[in-house]
MARSEDREN-901558 format. One record per residue (C-alpha): residue in one letter; chain; x, y, z negated. Coordinates in nm, 4 decimals. Layout:
code A | unit A | xx X | yy Y | zz Z
...
***
This chain:
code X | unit A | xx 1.4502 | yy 0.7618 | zz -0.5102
code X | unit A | xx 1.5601 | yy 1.1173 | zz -0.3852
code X | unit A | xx 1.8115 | yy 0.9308 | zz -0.2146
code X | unit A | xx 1.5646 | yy 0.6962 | zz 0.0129
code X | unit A | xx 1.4259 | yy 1.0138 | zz 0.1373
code X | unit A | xx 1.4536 | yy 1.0947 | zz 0.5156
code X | unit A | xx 1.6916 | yy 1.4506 | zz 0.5742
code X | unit A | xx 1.4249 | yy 1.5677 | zz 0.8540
code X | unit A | xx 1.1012 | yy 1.4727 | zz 0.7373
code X | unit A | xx 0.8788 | yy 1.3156 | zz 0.4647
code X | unit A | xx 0.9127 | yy 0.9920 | zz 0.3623
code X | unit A | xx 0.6549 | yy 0.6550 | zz 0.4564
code X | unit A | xx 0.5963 | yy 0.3803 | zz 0.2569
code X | unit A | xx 0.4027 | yy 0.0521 | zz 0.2693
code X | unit A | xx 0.1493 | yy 0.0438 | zz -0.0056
code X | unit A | xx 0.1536 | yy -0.2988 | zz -0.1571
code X | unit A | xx -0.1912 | yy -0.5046 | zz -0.1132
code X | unit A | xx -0.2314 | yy -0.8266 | zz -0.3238
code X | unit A | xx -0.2356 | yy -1.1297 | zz -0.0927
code X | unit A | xx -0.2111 | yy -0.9042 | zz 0.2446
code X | unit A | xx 0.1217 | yy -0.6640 | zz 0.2589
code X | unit A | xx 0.3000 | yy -1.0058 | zz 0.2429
code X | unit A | xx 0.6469 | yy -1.0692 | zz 0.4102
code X | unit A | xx 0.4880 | yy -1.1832 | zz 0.7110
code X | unit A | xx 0.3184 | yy -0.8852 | zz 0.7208
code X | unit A | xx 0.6322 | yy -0.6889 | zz 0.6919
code X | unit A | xx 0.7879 | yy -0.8610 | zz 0.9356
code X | unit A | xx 0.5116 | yy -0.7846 | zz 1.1949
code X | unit A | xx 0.4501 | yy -0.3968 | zz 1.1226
code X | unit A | xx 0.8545 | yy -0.3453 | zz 1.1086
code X | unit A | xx 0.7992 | yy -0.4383 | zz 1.4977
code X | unit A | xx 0.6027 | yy -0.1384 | zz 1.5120
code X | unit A | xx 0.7655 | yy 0.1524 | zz 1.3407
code X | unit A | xx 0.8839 | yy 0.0209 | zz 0.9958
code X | unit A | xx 0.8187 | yy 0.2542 | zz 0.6777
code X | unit A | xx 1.1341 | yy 0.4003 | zz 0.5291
code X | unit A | xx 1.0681 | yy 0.1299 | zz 0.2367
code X | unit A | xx 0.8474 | yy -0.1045 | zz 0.1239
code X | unit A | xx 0.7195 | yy -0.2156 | zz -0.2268
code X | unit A | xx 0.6426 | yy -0.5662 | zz -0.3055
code X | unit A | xx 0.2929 | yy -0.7712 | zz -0.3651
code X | unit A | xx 0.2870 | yy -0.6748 | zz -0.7649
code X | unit A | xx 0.4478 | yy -0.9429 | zz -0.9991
code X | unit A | xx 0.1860 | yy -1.0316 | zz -1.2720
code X | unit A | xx 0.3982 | yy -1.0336 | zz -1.5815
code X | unit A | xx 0.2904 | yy -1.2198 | zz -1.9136
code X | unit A | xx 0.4808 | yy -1.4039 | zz -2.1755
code X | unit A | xx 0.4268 | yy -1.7847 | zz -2.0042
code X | unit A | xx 0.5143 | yy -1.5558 | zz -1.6334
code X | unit A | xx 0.8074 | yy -1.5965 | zz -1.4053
code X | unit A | xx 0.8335 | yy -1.3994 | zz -1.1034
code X | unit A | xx 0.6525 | yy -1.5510 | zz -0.8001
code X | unit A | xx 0.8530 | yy -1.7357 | zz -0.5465
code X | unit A | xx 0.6644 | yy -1.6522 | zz -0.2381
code X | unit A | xx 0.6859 | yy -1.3154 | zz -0.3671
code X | unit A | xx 1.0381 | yy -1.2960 | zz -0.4121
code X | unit A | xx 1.0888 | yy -1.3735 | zz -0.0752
code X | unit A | xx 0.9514 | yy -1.0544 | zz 0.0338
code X | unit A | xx 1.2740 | yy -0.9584 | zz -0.1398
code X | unit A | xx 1.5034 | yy -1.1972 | zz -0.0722
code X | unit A | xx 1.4547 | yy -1.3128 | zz 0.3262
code X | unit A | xx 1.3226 | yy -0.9467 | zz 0.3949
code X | unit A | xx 1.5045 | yy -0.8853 | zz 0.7154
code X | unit A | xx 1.3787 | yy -0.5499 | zz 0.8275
code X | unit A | xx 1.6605 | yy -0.3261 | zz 0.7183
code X | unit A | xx 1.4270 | yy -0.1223 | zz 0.4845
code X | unit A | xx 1.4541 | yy -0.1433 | zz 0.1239
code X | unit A | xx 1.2434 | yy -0.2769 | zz -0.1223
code X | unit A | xx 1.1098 | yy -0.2110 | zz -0.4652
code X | unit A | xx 0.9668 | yy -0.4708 | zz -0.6607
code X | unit A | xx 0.6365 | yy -0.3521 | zz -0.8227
code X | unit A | xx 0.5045 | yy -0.5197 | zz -1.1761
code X | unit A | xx 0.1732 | yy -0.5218 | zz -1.3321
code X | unit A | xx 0.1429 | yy -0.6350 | zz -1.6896
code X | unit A | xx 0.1311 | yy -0.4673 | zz -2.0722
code X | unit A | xx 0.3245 | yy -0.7213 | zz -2.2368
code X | unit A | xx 0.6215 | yy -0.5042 | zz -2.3375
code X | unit A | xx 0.8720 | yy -0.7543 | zz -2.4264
code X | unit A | xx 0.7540 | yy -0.9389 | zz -2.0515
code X | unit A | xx 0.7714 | yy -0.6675 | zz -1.8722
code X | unit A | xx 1.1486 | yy -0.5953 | zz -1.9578
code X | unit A | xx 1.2571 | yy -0.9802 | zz -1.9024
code X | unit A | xx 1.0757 | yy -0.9903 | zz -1.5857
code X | unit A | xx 1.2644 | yy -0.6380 | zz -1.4832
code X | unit A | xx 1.5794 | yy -0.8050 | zz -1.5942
code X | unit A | xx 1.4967 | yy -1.1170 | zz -1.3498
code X | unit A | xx 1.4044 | yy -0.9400 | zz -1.0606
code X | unit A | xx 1.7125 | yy -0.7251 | zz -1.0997
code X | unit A | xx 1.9315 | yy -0.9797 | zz -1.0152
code X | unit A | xx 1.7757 | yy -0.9456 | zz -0.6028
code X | unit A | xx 1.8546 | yy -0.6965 | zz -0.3422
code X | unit A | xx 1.6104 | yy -0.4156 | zz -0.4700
code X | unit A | xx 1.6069 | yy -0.0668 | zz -0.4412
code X | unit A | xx 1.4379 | yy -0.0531 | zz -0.7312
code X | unit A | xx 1.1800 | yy -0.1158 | zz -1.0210
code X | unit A | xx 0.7693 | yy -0.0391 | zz -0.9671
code X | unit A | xx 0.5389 | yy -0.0028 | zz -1.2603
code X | unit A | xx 0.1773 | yy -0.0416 | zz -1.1299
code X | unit A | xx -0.0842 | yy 0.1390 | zz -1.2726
code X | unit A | xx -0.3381 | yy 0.1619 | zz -1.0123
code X | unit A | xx -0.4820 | yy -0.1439 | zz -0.9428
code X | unit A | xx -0.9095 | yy -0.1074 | zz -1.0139
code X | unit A | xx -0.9695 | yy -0.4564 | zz -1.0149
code X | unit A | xx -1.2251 | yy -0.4847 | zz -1.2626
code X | unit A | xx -1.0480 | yy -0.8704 | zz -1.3460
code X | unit A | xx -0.7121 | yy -0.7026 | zz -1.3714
code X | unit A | xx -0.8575 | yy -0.4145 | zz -1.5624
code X | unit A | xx -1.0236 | yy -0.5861 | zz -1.8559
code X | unit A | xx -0.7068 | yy -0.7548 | zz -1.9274
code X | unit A | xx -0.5726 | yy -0.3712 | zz -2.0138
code X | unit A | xx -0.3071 | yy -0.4023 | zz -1.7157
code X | unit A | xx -0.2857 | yy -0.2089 | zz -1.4077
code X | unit A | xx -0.5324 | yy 0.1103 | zz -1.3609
code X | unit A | xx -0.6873 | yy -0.0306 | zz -1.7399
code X | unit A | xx -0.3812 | yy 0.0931 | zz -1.9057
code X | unit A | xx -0.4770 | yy 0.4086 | zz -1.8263
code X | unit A | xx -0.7675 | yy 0.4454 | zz -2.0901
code X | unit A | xx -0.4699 | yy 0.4091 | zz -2.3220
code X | unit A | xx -0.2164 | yy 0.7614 | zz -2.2412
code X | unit A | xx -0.0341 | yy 0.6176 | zz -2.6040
code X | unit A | xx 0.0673 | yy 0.2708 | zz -2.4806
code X | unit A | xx 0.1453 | yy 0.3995 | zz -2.1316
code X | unit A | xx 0.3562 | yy 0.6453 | zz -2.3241
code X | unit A | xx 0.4974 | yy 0.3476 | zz -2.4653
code X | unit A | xx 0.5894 | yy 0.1061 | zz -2.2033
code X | unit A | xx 0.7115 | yy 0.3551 | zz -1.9873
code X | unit A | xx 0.9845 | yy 0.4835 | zz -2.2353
code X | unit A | xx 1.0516 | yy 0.1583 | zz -2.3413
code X | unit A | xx 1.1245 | yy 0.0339 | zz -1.9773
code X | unit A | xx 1.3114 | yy 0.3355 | zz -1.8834
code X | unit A | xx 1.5699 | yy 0.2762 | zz -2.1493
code X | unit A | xx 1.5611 | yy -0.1048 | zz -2.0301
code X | unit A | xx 1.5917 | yy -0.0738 | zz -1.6740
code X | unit A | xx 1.9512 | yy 0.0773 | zz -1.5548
code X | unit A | xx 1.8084 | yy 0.1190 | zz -1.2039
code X | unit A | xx 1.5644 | yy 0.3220 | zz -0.9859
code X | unit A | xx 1.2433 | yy 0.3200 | zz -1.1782
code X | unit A | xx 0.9056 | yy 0.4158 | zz -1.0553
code X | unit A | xx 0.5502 | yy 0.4614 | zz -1.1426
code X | unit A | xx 0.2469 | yy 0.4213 | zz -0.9078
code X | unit A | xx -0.0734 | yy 0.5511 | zz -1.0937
code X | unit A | xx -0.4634 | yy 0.7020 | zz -1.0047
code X | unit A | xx -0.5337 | yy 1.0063 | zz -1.1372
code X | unit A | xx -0.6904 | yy 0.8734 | zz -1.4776
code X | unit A | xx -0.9277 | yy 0.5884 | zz -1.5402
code X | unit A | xx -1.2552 | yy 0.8060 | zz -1.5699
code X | unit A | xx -1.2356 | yy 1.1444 | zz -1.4768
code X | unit A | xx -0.9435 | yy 1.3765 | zz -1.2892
code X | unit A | xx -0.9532 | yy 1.5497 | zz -1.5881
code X | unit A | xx -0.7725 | yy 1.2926 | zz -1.7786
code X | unit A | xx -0.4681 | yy 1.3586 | zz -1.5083
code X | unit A | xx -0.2756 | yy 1.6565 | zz -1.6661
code X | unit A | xx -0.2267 | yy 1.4018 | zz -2.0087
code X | unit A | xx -0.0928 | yy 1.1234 | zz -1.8029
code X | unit A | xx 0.1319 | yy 1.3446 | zz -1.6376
code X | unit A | xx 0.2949 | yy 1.5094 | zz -1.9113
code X | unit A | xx 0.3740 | yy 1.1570 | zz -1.9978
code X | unit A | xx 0.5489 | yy 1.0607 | zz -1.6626
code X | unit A | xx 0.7356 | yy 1.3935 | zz -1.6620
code X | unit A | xx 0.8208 | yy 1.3110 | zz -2.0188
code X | unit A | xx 1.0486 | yy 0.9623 | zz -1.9195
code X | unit A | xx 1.3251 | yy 1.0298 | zz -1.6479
code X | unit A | xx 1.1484 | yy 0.8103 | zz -1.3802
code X | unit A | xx 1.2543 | yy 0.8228 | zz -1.0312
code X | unit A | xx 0.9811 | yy 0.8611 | zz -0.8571
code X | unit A | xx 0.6069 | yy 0.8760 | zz -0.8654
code X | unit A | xx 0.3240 | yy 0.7383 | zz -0.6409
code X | unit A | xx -0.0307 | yy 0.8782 | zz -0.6592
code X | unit A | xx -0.3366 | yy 0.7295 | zz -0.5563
code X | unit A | xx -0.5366 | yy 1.0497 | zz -0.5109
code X | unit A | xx -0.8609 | yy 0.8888 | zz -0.7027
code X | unit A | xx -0.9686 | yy 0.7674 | zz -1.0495
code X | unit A | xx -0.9773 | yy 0.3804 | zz -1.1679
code X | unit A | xx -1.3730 | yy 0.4029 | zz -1.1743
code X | unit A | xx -1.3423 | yy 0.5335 | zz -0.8269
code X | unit A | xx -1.1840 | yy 0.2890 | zz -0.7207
code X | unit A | xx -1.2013 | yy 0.3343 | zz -0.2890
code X | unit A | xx -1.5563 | yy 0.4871 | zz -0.2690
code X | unit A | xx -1.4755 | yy 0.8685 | zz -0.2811
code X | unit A | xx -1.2657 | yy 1.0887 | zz -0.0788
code X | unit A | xx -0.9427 | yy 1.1739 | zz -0.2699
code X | unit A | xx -0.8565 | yy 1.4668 | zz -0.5063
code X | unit A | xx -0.5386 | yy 1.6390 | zz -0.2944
code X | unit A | xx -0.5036 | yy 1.9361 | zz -0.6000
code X | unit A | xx -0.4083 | yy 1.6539 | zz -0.9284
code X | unit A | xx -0.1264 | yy 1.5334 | zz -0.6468
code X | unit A | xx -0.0335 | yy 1.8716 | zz -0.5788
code X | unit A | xx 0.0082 | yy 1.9560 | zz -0.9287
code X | unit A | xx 0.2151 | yy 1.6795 | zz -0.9892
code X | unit A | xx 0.4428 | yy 1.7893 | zz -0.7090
code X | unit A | xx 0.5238 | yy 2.0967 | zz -0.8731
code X | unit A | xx 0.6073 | yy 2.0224 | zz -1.1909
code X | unit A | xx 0.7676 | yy 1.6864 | zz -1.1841
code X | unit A | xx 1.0791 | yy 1.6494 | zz -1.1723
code X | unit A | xx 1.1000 | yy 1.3692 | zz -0.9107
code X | unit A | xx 0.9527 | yy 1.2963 | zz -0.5640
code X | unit A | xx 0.6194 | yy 1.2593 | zz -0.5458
code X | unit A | xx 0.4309 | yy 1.0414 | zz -0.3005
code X | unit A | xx 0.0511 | yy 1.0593 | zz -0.1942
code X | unit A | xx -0.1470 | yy 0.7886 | zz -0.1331
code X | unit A | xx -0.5297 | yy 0.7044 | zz -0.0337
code X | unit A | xx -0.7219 | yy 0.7951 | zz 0.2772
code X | unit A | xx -0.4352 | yy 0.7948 | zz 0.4957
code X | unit A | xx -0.5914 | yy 0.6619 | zz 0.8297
code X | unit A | xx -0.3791 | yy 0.8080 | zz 1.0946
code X | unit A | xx -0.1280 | yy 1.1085 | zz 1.1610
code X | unit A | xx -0.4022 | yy 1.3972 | zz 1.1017
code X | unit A | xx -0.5129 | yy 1.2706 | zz 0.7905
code X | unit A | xx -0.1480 | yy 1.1965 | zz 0.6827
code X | unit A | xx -0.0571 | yy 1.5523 | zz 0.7964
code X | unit A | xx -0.3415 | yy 1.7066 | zz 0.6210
code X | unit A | xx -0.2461 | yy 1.5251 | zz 0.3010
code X | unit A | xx 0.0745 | yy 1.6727 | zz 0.3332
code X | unit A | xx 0.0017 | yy 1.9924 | zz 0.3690
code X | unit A | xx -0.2462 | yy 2.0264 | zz 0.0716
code X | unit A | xx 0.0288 | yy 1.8607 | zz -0.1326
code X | unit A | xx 0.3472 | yy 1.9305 | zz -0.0165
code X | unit A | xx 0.4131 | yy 1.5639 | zz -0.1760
code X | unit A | xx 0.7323 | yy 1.4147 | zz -0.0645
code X | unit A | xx 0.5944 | yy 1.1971 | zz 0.1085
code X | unit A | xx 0.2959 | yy 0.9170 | zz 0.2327
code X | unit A | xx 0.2199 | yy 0.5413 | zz 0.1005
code X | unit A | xx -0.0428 | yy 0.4150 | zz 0.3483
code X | unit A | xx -0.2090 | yy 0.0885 | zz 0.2935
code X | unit A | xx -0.5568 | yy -0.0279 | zz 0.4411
code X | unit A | xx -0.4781 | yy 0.2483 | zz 0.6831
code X | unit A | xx -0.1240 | yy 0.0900 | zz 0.8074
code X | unit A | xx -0.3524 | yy -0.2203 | zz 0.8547
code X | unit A | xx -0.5594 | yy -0.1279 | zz 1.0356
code X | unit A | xx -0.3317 | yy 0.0921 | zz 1.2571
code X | unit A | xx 0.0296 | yy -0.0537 | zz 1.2371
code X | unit A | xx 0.1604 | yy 0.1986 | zz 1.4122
code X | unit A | xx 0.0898 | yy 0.5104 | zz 1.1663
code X | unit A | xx 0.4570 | yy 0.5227 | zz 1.0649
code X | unit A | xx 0.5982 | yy 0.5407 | zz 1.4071
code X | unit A | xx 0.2491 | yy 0.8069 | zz 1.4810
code X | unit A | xx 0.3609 | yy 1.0274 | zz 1.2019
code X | unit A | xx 0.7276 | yy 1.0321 | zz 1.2655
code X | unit A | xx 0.6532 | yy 1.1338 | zz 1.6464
code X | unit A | xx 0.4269 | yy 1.3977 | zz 1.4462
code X | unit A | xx 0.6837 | yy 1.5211 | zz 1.1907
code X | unit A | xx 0.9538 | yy 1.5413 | zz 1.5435
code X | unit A | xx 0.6707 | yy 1.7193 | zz 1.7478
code X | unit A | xx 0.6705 | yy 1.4252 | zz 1.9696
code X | unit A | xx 0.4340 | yy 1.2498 | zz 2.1559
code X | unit A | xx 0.3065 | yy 0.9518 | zz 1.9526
code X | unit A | xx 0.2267 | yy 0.6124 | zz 2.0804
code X | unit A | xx -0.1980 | yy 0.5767 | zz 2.1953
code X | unit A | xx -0.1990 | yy 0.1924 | zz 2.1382
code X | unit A | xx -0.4584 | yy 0.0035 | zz 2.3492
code X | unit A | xx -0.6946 | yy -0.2724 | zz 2.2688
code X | unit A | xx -0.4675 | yy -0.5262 | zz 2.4401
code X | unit A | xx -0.2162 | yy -0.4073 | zz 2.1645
code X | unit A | xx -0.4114 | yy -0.4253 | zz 1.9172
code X | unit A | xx -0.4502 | yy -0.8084 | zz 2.0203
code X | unit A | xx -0.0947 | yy -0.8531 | zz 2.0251
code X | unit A | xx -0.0738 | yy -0.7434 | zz 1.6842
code X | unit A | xx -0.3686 | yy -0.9637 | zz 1.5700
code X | unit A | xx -0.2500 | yy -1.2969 | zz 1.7327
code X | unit A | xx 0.1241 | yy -1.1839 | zz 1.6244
code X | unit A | xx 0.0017 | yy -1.1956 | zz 1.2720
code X | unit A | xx -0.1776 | yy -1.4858 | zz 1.2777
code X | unit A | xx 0.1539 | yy -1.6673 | zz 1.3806
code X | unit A | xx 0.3743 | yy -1.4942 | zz 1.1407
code X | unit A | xx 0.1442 | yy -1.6248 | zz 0.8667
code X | unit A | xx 0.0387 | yy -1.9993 | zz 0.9908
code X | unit A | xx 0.4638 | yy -1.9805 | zz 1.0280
code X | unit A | xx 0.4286 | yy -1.9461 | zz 0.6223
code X | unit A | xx 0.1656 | yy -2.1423 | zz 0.5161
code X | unit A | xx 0.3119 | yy -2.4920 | zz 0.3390
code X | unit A | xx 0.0286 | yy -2.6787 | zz 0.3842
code X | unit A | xx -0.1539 | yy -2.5265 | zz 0.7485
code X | unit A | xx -0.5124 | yy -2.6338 | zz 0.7377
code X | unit A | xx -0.6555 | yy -2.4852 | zz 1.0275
code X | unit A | xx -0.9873 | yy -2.3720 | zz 0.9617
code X | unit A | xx -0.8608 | yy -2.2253 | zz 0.5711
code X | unit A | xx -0.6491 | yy -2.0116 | zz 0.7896
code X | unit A | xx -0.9029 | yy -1.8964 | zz 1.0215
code X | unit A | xx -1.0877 | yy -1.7622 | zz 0.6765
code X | unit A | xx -0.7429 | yy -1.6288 | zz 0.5682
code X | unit A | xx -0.7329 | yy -1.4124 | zz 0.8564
code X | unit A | xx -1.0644 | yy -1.2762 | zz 0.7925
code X | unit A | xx -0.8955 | yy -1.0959 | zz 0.4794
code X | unit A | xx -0.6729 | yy -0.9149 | zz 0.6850
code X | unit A | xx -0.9233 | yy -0.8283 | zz 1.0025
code X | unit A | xx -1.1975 | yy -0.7105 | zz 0.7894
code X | unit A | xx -0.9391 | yy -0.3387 | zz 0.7694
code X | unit A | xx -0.8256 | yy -0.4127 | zz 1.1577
code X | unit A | xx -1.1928 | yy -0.4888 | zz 1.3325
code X | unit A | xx -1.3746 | yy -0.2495 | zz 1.1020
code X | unit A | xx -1.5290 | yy 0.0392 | zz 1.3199
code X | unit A | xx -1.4568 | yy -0.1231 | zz 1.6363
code X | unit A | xx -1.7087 | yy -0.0267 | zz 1.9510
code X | unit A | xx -1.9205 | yy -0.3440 | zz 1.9967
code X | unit A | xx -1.9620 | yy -0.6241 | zz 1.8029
code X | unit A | xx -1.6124 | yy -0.7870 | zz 1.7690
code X | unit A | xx -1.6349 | yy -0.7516 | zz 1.3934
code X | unit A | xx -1.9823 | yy -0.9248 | zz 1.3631
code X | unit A | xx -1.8890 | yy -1.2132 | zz 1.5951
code X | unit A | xx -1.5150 | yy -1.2248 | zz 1.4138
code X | unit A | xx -1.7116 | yy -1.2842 | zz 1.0965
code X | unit A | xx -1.9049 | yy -1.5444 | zz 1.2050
code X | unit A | xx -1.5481 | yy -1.7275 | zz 1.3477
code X | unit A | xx -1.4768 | yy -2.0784 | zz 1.1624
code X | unit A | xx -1.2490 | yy -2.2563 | zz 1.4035
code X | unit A | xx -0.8917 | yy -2.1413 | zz 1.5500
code X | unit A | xx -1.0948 | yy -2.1350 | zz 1.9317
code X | unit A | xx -1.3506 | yy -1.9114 | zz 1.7659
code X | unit A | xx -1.1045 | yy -1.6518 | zz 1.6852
code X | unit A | xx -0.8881 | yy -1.6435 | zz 1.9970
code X | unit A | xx -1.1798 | yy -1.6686 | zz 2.2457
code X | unit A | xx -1.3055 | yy -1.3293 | zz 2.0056
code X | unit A | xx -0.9494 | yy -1.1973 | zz 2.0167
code X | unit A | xx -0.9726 | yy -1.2185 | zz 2.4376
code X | unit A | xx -1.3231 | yy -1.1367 | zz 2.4678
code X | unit A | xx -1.3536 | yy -0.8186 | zz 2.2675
code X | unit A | xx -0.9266 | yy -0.7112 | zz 2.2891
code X | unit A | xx -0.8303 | yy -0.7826 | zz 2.6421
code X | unit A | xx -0.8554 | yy -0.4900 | zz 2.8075
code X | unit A | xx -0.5978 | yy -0.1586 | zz 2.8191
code X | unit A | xx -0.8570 | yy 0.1100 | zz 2.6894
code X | unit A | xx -0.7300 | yy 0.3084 | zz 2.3604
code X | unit A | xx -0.8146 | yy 0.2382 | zz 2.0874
code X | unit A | xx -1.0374 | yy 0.4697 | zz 1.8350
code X | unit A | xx -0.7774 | yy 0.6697 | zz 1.6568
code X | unit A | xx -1.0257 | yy 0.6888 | zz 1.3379
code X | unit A | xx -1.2879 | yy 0.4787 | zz 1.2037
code X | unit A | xx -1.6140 | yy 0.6080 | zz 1.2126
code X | unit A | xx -1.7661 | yy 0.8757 | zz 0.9939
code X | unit A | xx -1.9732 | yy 0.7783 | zz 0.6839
code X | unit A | xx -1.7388 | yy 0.4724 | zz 0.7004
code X | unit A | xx -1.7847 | yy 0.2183 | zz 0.4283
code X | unit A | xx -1.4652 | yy 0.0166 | zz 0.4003
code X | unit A | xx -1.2548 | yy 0.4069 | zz 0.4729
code X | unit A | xx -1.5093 | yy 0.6207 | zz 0.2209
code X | unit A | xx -1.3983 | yy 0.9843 | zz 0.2776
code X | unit A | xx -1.1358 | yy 1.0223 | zz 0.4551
code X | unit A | xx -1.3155 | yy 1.2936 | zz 0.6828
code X | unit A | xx -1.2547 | yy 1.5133 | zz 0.4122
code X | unit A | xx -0.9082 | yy 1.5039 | zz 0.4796
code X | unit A | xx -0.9067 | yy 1.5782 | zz 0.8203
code X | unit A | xx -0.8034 | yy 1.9353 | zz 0.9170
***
């Protein structure tokens, strides 16, 4: 990974989001300051599995110019190593381990964040798949299922395995988004693996980024619900990083974005029904309209027909005012992220 890393500054990367950081998503936040690479919807990998087409054309029609790694989720051992082998035969930068994901469905099936209640099998597949996998491998983990405490364990396992890189989602499993993150586990990672280290969680614009940073010294950001909401973080924080002045979008951008996206996505859709993709877009606006002055996410809520959303879109959006560069405090859907802010 060390050689994906900017000269001049830290590096940005697009944290994958099941059923959201999809290639038309790509497409439309690569109009507006691409990360440095992205990482792929995870691949759930079992023995009946093959990798998912619309997935793999994250991979394969990606045509930002960023690379992309390819992220599984599984415990399946012998799986995870055929899948690796499969997806290895597309344009990827590299291979993505995900251990991370607190969905409680995903969790009881010991995958994702629930391998981490088991440091031994963890131990396992990620020595196993480092001797399979001839590329760039990587790990993105929380700091232990339970308790930060059960960090320092996991991470004598990572620096055990010579993996390339290493993504940390600065809170526990059982945390899941509802706390502000722990800066000082990521920080201790930093110093004694031996790879890059990336933070990730709270990110919600440059401050909090830059705050991040400096408590971590990480390598760099992965920003998710906050590059969502604000698709223009990565092109924020590299004006940051430059000492330049960073773009103040506007509420008419933000409708730009919003209306772009619903294109870029009805563009995709095999079967477009309409109304299903009025609720589809609800998935994504629920990070963009959150925290908004006024009541353009009650009334977007409430939307069931393709006129519902645009006349909300123009009512609430059209006008050149700038937009709020945080959400609020106390914020719900954004828990903590104050605490990040110098």
């Amino acid at each position: 990974m060390r050689d994906l890393l900017p000269a001049d500054r830290p590096a940005l990367v697009l944290a994958p989001m099941q059923d959201v950081t999809d290639l038309p998503f790509m497409r439309v936040i690569a109009r507006r300051g691409a990360p440095d690479w992205f990482v792929t919807e995870y691949f759930r990998v079992h023995p009946e599995s093959c990798p998912n087409r619309y997935i793999l054309r994250s991979i394969a029609e990606n045509q930002t110019g960023r690379p992309i790694f390819a992220q599984m989720i599984g415990r399946d051992l012998p799986s995870l190593i055929r899948t690796a082998h499969e997806l290895a035969r597309y344009s990827i930068a590299g291979l993505d381990l995900n251990l991370g994901c607190p969905a409680p469905i995903v969790c009881r099936k010991d995958a994702g964040g629930g391998l981490l209640r088991s440091p031994e099998t963890v131990n396992h597949l990620i020595g196993a798949l480092r001797e399979a996998i001839p590329g760039k491998f990587t790990v993105k983990t929380r700091l232990g299922y339970t308790s930060p405490d059960e960090f320092p364990t996991l991470l004598e396992i990572f620096r055990r395995h010579a993996i390339d890189g290493l993504t940390i989602h600065g809170r526990t499993v059982s945390e899941r988004y509802q706390t502000p993150v722990h800066p000082d586990p990521v920080k201790l990672a930093v110093q004694i693996m031996p790879c890059p280290v990336i933070a990730n969680g709270n990110v919600v614009d440059a401050r909090t980024g830059l705050a991040y940073l400096e408590k971590t010294a990480a390598a760099g950001l992965m920003i998710g619900r906050g590059a969502i909401r604000n698709p223009w973080i990565f092109s924020q924080l590299t004006a940051a990083f430059h000492h330049t002045s960073p773009r103040v979008p506007t509420y008419q951008n933000l409708r730009e974005y919003v209306l772009e996206l619903y294109q870029e996505i009805a563009s995709e859709t095999p079967k477009f029904h309409p109304l299903a993709h009025v609720q589809r877009m609800k998935k994504t606006l629920a990070y963009i309209s959150h925290g908004l002055p006024g009541d353009f996410e009650h009334d977007m809520r409430r939307a069931k027909t393709p006129e519902d959303f645009h006349e909300i879109c123009r009512r609430h959006l059209d006008r050149p005012d700038p937009l709020p560069a945080q959400p609020p405090l106390g914020s719900k859907l954004f828990c903590g992220f104050e605490a990040l802010s110098p």
